[in-house]
C-alpha positions, 0 to 999 in steps of 0.5 A: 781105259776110259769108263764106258759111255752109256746110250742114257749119257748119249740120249735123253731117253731109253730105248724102250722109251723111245720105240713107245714113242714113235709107235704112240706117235706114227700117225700124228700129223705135222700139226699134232707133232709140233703141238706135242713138241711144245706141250713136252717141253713145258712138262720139262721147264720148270719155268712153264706151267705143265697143265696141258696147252690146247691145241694152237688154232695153227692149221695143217695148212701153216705147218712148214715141214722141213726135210733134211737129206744130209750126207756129211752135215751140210745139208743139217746145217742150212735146215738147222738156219732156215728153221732159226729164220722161220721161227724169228718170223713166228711159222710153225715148223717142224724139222726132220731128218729124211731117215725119220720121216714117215713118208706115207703122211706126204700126202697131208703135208701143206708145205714141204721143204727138202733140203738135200745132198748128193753123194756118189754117182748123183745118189741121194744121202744114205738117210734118204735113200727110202724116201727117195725111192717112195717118191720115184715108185708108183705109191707116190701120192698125188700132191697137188694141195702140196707147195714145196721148195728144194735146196740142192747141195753138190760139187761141181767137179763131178758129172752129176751136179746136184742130181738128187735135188733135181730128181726130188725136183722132179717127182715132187712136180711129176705129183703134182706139187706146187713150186713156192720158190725155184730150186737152188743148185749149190757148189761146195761154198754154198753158204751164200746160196742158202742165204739168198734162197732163204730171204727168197723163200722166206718172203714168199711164205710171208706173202701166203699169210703164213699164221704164227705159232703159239710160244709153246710151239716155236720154243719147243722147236728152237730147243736142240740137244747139246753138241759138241761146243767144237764145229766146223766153223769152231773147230778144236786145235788138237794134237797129232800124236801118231803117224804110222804106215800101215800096208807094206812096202810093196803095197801100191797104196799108202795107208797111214794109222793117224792119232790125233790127241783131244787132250781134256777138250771133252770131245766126245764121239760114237762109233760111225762119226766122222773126224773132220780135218781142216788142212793147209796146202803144200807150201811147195805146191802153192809156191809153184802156183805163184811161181806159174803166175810170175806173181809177188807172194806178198801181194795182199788180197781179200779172200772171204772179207779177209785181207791176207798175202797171196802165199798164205791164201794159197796155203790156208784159205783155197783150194788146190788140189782138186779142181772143178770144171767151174774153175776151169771155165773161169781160168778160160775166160780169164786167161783167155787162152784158145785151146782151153776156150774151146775145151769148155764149150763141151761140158763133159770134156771140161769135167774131164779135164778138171779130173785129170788136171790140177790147177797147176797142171793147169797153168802150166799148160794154158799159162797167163799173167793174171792178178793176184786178186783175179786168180783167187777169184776163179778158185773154190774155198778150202773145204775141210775132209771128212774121215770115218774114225776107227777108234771107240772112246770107249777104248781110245779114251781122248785119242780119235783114231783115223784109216787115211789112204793118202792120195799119190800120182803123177801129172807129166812126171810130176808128183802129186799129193792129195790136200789133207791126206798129204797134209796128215801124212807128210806135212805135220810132225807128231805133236804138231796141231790140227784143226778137228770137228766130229761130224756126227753119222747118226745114220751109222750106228751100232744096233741098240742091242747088244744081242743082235748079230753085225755083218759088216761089209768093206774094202780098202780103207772101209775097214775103218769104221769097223774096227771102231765097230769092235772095239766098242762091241768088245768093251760092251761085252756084247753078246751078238755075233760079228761077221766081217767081210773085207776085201783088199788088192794084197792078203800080204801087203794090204790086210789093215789091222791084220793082228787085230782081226786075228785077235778078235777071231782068236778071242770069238769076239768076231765070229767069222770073217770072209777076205776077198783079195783082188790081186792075189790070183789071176780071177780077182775076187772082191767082197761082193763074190764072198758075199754070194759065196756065203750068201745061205748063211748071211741069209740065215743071219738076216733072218736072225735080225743081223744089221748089215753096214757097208763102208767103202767107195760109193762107186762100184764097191757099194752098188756091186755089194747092194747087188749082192744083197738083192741077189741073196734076198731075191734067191733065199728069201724067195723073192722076185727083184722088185719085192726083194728091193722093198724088203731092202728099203725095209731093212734101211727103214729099220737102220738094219742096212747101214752105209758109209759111202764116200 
């Protein structure tokens, strides 16, 4: 068993240390946090004298505070590039994620930049759902001294395209801020919008005569914490060492048990992190692509400045197995094939279809002879697929656990497999590699606390994070109580992990446990039903100081279990709905309610 990791291995400073710094630090404005930022860095290099730097004569007006909304690190990366681009130009800025921002100081901030994701049904990241809300109720301030800018991120293939960078658009023009630049709305492959969007907007700053920082200030903010050295654009080839299914063989899902070996690569991750998996397509699948062009696998092509066969870009480099109403309409056009045509003339309709309709299904059903080059053209770039771990380093050593449902239907009698999730469990055989990043969650931890009580709330493969959650609990020897409410189709078929829980509970590591199965009798029963069946008691253990984490889908099981919640609060809190929303917020605000939504 590998020694255990403290939080002062993971963070520079400890708890203590850093609740006295955000409570000396509350209401510093933007000017006086970069200030401090560089004042403490030079305490810190010894190559930099420590006496105290003045204040720069950098105004408010020239602070560009930066907001980062992220969901799965996209958007953390486009903020992390547009801060390196500020500072080569000499701007002051102050880069902070929307979990720790300190809403209430809007109202002095000059310049504000959000950059956001869009997760569920046009929802905003888990880390922005307060400032969100801030923004839409009636204590949003007036802005009109305020420019600002927004980089929306999202997918094409759903309905709500972007939707919390619109609705943040939105609010911040309803408050009366002044637009710097129009509002970018970013597909998957949104590297080359951010990059035009930054030359836009970076352009615009330089022509309001944005004044530079001092040095202190702009090497304090090019400061970063050391990462992992293996990232998405640098990802690790490990091993995968264990593929195991584990619902039963009546079970309606197939869920797999993977284990993927880091070997001495000195990967390091925390529970609530995120493994994700570069994957390669079936090469059956992109076989019967090529077939359905009347295509040469051979034919060379350029896909992302790379010149390649069409058989290994179908493979490696484009996606597949999830189509988008963006491709549809490309694949109208350049097919010119009639009843597609007028398919896309109503979006809702192309939207539809794209879900229902794999892309070979596609071109089985509108076929056309198209190029090999043109045909890769209308596909969207192979995107790698993020996986909650459900396994703590402190028990796995150098193994990353992974819950993967594998995804299986059939389109006209044809089976079809999911991207990665076929890939993990069909494609590769144990030993074989795979290319794997963390993704960090800092926005799903563990309480600090090793005292302080845990509900944890998920249905199907949600349990993952969770029983990372105890294995880390158990090695610690926390003393908190745990409760897991966990929902499911079949108490036989489909209770993951089911001797593992039960050890837990044998052992009193896992306190109580509450199981909804929504196919075992006539009335289903989900986890949001056990939730209000318990609902004095989880009150109770509100009032206790317990952190509640919800993991599962970000449809129906995540809104009807916030619903839940408010309902408890509302009728054991003695609360009416507004107020008992404001005291969720405050929970999320605290990092007491934590989701993992997908």
């Amino acid at each position: 068993m590998a020694a255990q990791i403290l939080p002062e291995q993971v963070f520079p400073v400890s708890a203590e240390q850093l609740a006295a710094l955000q409570t000396v630090t509350a209401d510093f404005t933007s000017q006086q946090l970069a200030w401090l930022s560089g004042y403490l860095w030079g305490r810190g290099n010894t190559s930099v004298q420590t006496a105290i730097l003045p204040a720069s004569n950098t105004t408010d007006s020239d602070i560009i505070t930066i907001i980062s909304a992220s969901q799965t690190g996209n958007a953390r990366r486009v903020c992390e590039e547009l801060k390196t681009r500020f500072l080569s130009e000499k701007f002051v800025v102050n880069l902070v994620n929307a979990g720790e921002y300190k809403y209430k100081q809007l109202a002095r901030e000059k310049i504000v930049i959000i950059v956001t994701s869009t997760q569920g049904d046009g929802e905003p990241p888990e880390e922005a759902v307060a400032f969100y809300k801030y923004l839409h109720s009636s204590k949003r301030p007036d802005l009109s001294g305020t420019a600002y800018a927004v980089f929306s991120l999202g997918d094409s293939s759903y309905e709500k395209f972007c939707q919390a960078g619109i609705d943040f658009d939105t609010q911040l023009r309803k408050a009366g801020a002044t637009e710097l630049v129009p509002r970018a709305d970013a597909d998957v492959d949104y590297q080359p919008a951010a990059a035009a969007w930054t030359d836009a907007l970076t352009q615009v700053l330089k022509e309001r005569g944005i004044a530079a920082g001092d040095p202190s200030q702009t090497t304090a903010q090019a400061v970063s914490v050391t990462e992992n050295r293996y990232s998405k654009d640098a990802p690790l080839t490990a091993s995968l060492s264990v593929n195991q299914k584990i619902t039963g063989r009546n079970s309606l899902k197939d869920v797999r048990h993977i284990e993927i070996s880091a070997g001495d690569s000195g990967l390091h991750y925390q529970p609530g992190d995120s493994l994700g998996v570069w994957f390669e397509n079936d090469p059956a699948l992109a076989d019967e692509i090529i077939s359905l062009l009347h295509a040469d696998a051979a034919t060379e092509i350029t896909v992302s400045g790379n010149t390649c066969t069409l058989r290994e870009a179908l493979i490696r480099h484009l996606e597949l197995t999830q189509n988008n109403g963006v491709t549809v309409s490309k694949y109208a056009q350049l097919s010119q094939h009639d009843a597609l045509s007028a398919l896309i003339s109503d979006k809702q309709a192309a939207l539809y279809y794209a879900q229902k309709t794999p892309v070979a299904e596609m071109l089985r059903q509108a076929p056309s002879r198209p190029s090999a080059q043109a045909f890769a053209g209308i596909l969207r770039p192979l995107t790698p697929r993020l996986y909650s771990i459900s396994s703590s380093q402190a028990e796995a050593d150098d193994e990353i656990h992974l819950t993967v449902g594998v995804v299986r239907y059939d389109t006209d009698g044809r089976a079809r497999t999911g991207g990665a999730s076929g890939f993990l469990a069909d494609h590769i055989q144990e030993g074989g590699g795979v290319r794997v990043f963390i993704e960090p969650n800092d926005n799903f931890r563990l309480p600090a606390d090793p005292d302080v009580p845990v509900i944890m709330i998920g249905a199907g493969t949600g349990i993952a994070p969770f029983r990372a959650f105890m294995q880390q609990r158990e090695n610690d020897g926390a003393s908190g109580k745990n409760w897991l409410f966990y929902g499911n189709q079949h108490f036989t078929e489909d209770f993951l992990y089911q001797t593992e829980w039960q050890r837990y509970v044998r052992d009193g590591v896992l306190t109580q446990i509450s199981l909804a199965w929504s196919r075992d009798k006539p009335a289903k029963t989900y986890v949001q039903d056990k939730l209000r069946e318990q609902g004095a008691d989880v009150w109770r253990w509100i009032e206790d100081g317990a952190h509640i984490y919800v993991c599962g889908n970000a449809g129906l099981m995540a809104r009807d279990t916030e619903d839940a919640l408010l309902e408890i609060i509302s009728r054991y809190g003695n609360r009416d709905h507004e107020s008992a929303d404001e005291f969720l917020s405050e929970l999320r605000t605290a990092r007491r309610y934590q989701r993992d939504v997908y």
